[in-house]
HTML snippet that shows the backbone in 3Dmol.js (N, CA, C, O; Angstrom):
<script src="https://3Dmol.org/build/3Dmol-min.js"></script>
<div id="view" style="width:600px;height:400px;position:relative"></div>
<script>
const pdb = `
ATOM      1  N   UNK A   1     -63.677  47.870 -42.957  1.00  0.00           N
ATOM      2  CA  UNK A   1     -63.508  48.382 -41.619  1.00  0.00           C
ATOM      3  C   UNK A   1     -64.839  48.844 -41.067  1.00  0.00           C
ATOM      4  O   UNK A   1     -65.775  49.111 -41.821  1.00  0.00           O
ATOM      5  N   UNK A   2     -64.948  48.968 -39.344  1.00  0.00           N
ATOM      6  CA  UNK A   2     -66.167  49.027 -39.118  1.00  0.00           C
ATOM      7  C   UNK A   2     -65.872  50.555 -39.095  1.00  0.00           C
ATOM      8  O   UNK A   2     -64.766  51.094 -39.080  1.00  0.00           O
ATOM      9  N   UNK A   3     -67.053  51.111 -39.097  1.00  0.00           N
ATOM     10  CA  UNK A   3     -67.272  52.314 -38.420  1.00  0.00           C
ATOM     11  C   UNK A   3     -67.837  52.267 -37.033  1.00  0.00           C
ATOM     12  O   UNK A   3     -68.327  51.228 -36.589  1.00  0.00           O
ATOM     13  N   UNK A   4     -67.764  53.602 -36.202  1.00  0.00           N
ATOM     14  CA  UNK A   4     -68.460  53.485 -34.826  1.00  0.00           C
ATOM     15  C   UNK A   4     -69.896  53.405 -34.948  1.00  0.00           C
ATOM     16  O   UNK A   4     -70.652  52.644 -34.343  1.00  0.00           O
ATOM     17  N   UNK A   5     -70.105  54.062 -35.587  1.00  0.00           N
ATOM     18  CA  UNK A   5     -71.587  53.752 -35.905  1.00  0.00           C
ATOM     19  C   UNK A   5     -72.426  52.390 -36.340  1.00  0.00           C
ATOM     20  O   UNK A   5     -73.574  52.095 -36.007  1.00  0.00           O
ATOM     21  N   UNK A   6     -71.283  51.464 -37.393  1.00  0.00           N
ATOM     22  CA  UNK A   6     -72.148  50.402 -37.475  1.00  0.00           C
ATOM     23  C   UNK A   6     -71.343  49.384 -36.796  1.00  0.00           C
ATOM     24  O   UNK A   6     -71.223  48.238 -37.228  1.00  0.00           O
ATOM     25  N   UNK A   7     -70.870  49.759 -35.876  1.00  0.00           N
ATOM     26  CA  UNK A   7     -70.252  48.867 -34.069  1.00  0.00           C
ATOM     27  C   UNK A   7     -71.130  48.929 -33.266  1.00  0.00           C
ATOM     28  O   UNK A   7     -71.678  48.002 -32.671  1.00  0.00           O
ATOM     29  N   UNK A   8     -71.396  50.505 -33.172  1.00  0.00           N
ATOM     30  CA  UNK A   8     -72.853  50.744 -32.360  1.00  0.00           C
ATOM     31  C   UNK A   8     -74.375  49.869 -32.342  1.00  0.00           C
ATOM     32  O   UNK A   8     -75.074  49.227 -31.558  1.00  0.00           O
ATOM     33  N   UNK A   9     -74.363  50.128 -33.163  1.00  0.00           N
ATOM     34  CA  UNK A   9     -75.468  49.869 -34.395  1.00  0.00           C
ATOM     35  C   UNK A   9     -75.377  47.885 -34.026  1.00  0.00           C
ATOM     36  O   UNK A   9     -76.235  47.262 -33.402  1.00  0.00           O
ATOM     37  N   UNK A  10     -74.500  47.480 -34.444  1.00  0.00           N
ATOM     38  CA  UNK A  10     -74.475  45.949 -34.420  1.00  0.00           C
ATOM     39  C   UNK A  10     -74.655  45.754 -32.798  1.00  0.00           C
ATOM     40  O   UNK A  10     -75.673  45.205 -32.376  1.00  0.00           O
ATOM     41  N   UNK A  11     -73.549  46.261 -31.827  1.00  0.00           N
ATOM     42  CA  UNK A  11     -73.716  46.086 -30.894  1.00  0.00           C
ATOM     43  C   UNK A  11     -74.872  46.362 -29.518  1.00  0.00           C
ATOM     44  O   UNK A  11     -74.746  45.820 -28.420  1.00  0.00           O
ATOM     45  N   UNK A  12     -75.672  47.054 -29.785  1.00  0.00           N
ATOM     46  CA  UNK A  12     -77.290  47.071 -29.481  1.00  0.00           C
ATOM     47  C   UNK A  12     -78.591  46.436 -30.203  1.00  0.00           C
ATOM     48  O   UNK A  12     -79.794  46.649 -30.053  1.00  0.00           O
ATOM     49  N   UNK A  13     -77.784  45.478 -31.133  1.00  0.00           N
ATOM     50  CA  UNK A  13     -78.974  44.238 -31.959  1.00  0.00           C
ATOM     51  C   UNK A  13     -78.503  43.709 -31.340  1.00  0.00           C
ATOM     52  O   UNK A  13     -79.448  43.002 -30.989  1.00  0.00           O
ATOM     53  N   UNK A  14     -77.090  43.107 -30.371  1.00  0.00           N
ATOM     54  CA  UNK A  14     -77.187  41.702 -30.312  1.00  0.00           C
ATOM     55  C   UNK A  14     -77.751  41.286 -29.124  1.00  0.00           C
ATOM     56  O   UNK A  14     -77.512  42.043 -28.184  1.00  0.00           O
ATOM     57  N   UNK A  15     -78.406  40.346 -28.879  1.00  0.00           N
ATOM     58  CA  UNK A  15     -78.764  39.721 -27.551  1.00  0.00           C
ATOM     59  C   UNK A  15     -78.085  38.593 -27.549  1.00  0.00           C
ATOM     60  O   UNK A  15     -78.743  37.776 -28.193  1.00  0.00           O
ATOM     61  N   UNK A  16     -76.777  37.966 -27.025  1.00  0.00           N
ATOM     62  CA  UNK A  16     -76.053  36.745 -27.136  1.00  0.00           C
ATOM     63  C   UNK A  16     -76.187  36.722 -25.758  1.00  0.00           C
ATOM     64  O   UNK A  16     -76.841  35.869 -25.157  1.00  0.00           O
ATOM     65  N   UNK A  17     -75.606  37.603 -25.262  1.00  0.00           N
ATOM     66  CA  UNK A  17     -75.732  37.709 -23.477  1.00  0.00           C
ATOM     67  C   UNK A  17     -76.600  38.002 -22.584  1.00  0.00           C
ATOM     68  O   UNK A  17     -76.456  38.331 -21.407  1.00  0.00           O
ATOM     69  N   UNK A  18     -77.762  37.824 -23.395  1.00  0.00           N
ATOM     70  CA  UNK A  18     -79.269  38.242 -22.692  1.00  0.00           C
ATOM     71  C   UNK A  18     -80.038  37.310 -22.176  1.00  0.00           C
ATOM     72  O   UNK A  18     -81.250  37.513 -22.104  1.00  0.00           O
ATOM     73  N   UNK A  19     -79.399  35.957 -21.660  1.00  0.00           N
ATOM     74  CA  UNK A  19     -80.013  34.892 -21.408  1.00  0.00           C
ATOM     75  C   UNK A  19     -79.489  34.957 -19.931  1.00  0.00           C
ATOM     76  O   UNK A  19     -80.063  35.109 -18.853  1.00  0.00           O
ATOM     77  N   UNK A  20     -77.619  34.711 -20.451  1.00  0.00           N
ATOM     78  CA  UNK A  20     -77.205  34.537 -19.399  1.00  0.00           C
ATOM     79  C   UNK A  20     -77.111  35.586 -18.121  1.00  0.00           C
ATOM     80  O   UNK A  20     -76.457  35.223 -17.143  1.00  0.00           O
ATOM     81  N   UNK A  21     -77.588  36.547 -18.117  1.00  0.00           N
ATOM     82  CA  UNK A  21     -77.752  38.255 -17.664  1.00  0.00           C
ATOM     83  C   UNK A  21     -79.173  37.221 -16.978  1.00  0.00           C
ATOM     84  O   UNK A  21     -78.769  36.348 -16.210  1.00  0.00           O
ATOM     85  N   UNK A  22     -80.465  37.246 -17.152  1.00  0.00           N
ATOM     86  CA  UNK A  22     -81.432  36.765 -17.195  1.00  0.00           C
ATOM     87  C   UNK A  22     -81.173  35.872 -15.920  1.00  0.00           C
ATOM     88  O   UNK A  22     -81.777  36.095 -14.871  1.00  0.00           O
ATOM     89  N   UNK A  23     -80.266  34.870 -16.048  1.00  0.00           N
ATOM     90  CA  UNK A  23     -80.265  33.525 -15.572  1.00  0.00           C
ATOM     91  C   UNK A  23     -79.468  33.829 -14.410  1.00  0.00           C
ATOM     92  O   UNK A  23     -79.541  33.014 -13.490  1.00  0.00           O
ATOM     93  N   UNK A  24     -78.461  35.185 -14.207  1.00  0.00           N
ATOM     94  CA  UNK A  24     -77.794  35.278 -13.569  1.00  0.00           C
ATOM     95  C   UNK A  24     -78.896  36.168 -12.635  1.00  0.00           C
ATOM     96  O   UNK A  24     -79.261  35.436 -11.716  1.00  0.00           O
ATOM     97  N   UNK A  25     -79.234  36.853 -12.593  1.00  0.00           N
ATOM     98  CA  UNK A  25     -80.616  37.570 -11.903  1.00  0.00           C
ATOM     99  C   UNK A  25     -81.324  36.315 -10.810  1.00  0.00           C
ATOM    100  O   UNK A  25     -81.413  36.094  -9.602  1.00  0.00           O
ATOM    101  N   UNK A  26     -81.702  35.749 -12.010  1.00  0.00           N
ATOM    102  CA  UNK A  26     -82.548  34.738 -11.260  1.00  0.00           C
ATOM    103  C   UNK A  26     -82.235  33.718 -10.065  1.00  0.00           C
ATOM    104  O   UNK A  26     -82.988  33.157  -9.268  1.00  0.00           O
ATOM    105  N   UNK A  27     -80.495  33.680 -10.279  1.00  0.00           N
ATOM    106  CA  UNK A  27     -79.911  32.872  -9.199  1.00  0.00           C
ATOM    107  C   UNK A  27     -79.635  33.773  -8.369  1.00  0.00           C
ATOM    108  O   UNK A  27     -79.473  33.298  -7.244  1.00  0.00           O
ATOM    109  N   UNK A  28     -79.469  35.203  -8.440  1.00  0.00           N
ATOM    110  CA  UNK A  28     -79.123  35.642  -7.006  1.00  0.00           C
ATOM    111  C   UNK A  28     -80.310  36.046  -6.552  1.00  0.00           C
ATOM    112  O   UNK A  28     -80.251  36.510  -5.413  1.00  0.00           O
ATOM    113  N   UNK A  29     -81.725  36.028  -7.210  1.00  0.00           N
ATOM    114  CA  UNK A  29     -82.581  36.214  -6.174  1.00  0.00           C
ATOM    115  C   UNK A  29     -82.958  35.153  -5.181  1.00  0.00           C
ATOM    116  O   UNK A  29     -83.550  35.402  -4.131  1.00  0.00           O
ATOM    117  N   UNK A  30     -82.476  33.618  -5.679  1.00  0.00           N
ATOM    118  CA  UNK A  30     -83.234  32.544  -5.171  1.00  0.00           C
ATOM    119  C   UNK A  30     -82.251  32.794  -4.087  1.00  0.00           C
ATOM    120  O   UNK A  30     -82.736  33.360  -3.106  1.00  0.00           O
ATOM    121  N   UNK A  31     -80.865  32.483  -4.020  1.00  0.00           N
ATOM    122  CA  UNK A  31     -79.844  32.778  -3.386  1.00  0.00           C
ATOM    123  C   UNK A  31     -80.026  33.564  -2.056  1.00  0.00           C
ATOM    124  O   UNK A  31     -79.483  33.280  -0.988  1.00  0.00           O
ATOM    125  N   UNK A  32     -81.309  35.123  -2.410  1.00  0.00           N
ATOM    126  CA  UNK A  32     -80.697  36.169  -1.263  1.00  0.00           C
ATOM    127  C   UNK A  32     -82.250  35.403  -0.694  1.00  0.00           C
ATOM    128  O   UNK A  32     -82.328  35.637   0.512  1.00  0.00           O
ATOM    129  N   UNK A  33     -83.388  34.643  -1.136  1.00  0.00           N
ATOM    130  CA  UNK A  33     -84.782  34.113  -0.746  1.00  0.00           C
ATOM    131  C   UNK A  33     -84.110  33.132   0.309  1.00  0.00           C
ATOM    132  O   UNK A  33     -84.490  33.064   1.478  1.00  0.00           O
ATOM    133  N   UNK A  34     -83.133  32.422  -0.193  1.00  0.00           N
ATOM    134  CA  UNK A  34     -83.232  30.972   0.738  1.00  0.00           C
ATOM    135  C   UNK A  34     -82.163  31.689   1.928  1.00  0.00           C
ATOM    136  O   UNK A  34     -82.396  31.377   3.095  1.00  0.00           O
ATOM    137  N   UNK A  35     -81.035  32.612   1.665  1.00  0.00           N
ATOM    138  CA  UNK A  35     -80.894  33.144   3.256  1.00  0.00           C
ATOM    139  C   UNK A  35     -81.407  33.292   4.034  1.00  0.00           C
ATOM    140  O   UNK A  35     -81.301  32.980   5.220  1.00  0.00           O
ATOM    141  N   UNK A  36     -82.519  34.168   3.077  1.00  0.00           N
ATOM    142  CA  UNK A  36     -83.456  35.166   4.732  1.00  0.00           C
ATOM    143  C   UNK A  36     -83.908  34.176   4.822  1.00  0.00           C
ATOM    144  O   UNK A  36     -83.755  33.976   6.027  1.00  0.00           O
ATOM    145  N   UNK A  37     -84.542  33.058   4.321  1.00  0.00           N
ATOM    146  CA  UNK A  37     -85.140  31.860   4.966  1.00  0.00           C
ATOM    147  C   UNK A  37     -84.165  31.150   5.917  1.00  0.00           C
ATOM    148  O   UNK A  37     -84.608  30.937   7.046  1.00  0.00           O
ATOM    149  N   UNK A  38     -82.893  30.743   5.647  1.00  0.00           N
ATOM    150  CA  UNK A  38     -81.967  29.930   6.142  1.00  0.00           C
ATOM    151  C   UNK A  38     -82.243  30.858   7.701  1.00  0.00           C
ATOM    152  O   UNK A  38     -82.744  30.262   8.654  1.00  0.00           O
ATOM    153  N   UNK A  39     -81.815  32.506   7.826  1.00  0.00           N
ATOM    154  CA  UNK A  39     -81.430  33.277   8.574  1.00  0.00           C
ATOM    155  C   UNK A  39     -82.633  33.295   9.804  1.00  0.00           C
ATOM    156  O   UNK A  39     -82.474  33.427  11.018  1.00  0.00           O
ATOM    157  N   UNK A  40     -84.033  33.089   8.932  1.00  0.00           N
ATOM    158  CA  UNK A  40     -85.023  33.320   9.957  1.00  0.00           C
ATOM    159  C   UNK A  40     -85.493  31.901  11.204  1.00  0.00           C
ATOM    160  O   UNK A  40     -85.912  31.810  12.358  1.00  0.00           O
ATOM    161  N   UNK A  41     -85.023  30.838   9.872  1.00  0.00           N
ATOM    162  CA  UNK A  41     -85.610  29.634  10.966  1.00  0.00           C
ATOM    163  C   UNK A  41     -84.114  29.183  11.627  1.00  0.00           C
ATOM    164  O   UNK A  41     -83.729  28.210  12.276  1.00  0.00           O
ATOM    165  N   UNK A  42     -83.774  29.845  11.349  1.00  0.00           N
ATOM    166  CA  UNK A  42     -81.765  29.694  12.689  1.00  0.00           C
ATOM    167  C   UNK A  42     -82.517  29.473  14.101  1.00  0.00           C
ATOM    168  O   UNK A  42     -82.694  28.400  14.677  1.00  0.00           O
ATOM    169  N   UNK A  43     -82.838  30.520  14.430  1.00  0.00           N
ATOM    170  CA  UNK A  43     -83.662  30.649  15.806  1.00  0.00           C
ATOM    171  C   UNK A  43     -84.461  29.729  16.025  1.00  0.00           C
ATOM    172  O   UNK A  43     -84.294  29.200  17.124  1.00  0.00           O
ATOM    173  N   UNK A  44     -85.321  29.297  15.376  1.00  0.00           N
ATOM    174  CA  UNK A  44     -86.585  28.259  15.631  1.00  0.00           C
ATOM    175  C   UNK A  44     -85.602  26.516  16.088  1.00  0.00           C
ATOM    176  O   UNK A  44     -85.733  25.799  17.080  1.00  0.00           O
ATOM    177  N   UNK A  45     -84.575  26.350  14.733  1.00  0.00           N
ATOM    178  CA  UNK A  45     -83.989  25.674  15.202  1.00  0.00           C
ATOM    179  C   UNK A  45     -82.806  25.381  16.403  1.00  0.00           C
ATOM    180  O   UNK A  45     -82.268  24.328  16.745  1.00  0.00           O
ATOM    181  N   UNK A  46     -82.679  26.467  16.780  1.00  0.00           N
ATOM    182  CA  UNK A  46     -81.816  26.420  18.221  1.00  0.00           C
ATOM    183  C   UNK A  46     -83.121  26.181  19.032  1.00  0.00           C
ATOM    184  O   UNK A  46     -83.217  25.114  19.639  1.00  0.00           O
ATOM    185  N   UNK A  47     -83.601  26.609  19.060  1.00  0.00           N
ATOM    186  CA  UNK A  47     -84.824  26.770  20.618  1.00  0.00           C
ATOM    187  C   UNK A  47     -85.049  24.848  20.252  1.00  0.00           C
ATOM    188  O   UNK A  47     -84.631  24.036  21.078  1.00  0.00           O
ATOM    189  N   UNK A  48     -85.571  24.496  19.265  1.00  0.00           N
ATOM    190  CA  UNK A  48     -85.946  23.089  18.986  1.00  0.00           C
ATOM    191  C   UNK A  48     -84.844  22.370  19.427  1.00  0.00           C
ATOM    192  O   UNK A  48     -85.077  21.463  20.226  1.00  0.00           O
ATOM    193  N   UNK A  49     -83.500  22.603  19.029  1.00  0.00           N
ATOM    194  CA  UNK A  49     -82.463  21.723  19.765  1.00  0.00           C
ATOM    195  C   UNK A  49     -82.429  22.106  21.346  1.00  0.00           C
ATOM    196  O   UNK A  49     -82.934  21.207  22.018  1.00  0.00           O
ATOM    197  N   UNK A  50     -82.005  23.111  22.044  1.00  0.00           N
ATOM    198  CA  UNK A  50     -82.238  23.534  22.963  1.00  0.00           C
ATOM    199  C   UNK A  50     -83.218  22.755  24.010  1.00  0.00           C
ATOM    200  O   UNK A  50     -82.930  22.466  25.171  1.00  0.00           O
ATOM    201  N   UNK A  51     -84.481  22.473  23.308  1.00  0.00           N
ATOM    202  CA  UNK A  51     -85.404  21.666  24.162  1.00  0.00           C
ATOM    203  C   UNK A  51     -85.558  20.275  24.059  1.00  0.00           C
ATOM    204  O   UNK A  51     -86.056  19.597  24.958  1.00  0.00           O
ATOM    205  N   UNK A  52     -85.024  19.692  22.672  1.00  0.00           N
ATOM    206  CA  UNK A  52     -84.404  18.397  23.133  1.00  0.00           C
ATOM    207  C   UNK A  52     -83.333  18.079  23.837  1.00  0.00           C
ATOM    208  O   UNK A  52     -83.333  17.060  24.528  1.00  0.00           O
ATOM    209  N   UNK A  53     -82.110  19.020  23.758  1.00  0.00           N
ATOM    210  CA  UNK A  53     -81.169  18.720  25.016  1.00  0.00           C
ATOM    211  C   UNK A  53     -82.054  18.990  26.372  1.00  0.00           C
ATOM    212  O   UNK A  53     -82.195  18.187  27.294  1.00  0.00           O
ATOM    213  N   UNK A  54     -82.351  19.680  26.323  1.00  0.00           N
ATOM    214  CA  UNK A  54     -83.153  19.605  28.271  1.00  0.00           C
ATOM    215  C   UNK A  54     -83.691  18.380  28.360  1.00  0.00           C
ATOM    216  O   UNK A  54     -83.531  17.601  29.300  1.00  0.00           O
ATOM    217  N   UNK A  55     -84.290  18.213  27.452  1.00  0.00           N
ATOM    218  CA  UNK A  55     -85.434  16.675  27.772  1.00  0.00           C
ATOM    219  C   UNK A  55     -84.872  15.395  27.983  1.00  0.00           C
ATOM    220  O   UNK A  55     -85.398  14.445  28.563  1.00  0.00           O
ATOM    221  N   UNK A  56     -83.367  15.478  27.278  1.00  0.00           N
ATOM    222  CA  UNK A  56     -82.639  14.270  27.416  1.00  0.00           C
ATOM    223  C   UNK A  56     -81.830  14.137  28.424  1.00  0.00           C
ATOM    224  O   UNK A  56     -81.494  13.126  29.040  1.00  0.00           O
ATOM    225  N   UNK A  57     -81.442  15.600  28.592  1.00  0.00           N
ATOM    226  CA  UNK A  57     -80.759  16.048  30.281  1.00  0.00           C
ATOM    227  C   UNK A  57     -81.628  15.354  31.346  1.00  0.00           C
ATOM    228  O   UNK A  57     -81.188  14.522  32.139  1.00  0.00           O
ATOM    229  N   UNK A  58     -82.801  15.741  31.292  1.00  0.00           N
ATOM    230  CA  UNK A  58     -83.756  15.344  32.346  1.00  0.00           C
ATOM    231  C   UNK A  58     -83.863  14.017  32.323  1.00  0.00           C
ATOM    232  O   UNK A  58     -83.765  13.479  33.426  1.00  0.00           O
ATOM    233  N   UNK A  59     -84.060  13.214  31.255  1.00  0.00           N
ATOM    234  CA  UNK A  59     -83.906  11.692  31.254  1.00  0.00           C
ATOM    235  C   UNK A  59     -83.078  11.327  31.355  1.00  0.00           C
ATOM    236  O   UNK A  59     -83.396  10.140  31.420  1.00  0.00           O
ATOM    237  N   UNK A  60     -81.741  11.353  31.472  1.00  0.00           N
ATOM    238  CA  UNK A  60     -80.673  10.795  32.190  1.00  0.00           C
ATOM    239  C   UNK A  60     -80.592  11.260  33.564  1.00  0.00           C
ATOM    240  O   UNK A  60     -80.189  10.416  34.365  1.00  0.00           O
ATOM    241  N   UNK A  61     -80.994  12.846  34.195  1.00  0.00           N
ATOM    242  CA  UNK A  61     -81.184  12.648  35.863  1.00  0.00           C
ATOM    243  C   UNK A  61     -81.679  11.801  36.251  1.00  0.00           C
ATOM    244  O   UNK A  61     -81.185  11.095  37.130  1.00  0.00           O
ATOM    245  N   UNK A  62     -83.195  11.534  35.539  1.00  0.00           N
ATOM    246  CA  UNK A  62     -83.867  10.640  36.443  1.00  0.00           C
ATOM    247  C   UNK A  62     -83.724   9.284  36.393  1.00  0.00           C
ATOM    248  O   UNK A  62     -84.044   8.602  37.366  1.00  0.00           O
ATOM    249  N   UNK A  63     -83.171   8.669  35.129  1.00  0.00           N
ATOM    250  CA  UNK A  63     -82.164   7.311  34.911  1.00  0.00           C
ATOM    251  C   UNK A  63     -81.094   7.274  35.643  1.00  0.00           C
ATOM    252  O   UNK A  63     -80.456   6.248  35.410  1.00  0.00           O
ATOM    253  N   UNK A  64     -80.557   8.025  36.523  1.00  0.00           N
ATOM    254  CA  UNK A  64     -79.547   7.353  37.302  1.00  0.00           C
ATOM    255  C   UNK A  64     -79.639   7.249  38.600  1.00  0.00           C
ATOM    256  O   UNK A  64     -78.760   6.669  39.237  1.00  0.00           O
TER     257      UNK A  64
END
`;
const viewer = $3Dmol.createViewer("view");
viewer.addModel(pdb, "pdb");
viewer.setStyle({}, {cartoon: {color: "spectrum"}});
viewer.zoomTo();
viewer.render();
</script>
C-alpha cells in the first residue's frame, strides 16, 4: 500500500504531463498572436474592399 507520502513523493517526480502542459501554452499563445493580428488588419481590409467597390462603381457609371 502506498503511503501519502510516497504518493506525494512519486507524484512530484513525474513529468508525463509536462510536454503536453508545454504544448498546450504554446498553442494558445499563437492562437491569442494571430487574433490580434486577424483583429488589427480587419480594418485595413474593409477600407481596401471599400475602395475597390468605389472604383468599380465608378467604372460602370462611366460604362453606361
Amino acid at each position: 500500500m502506498y503511503t501519502l507520502r510516497t504518493y506525494l513523493s512519486q507524484f512530484l517526480k513525474d513529468e508525463q504531463g509536462q510536454d503536453l502542459i508545454e504544448y498546450t501554452l504554446l498553442m494558445a499563445f499563437i492562437a491569442l498572436a494571430s487574433a490580434s493580428i486577424f483583429i488589427s488588419t480587419g480594418g485595413s481590409i474593409a477600407n481596401i474592399w471599400g475602395t475597390a467597390n468605389t472604383s468599380l462603381s465608378n467604372a460602370a457609371v462611366s460604362a453606361s
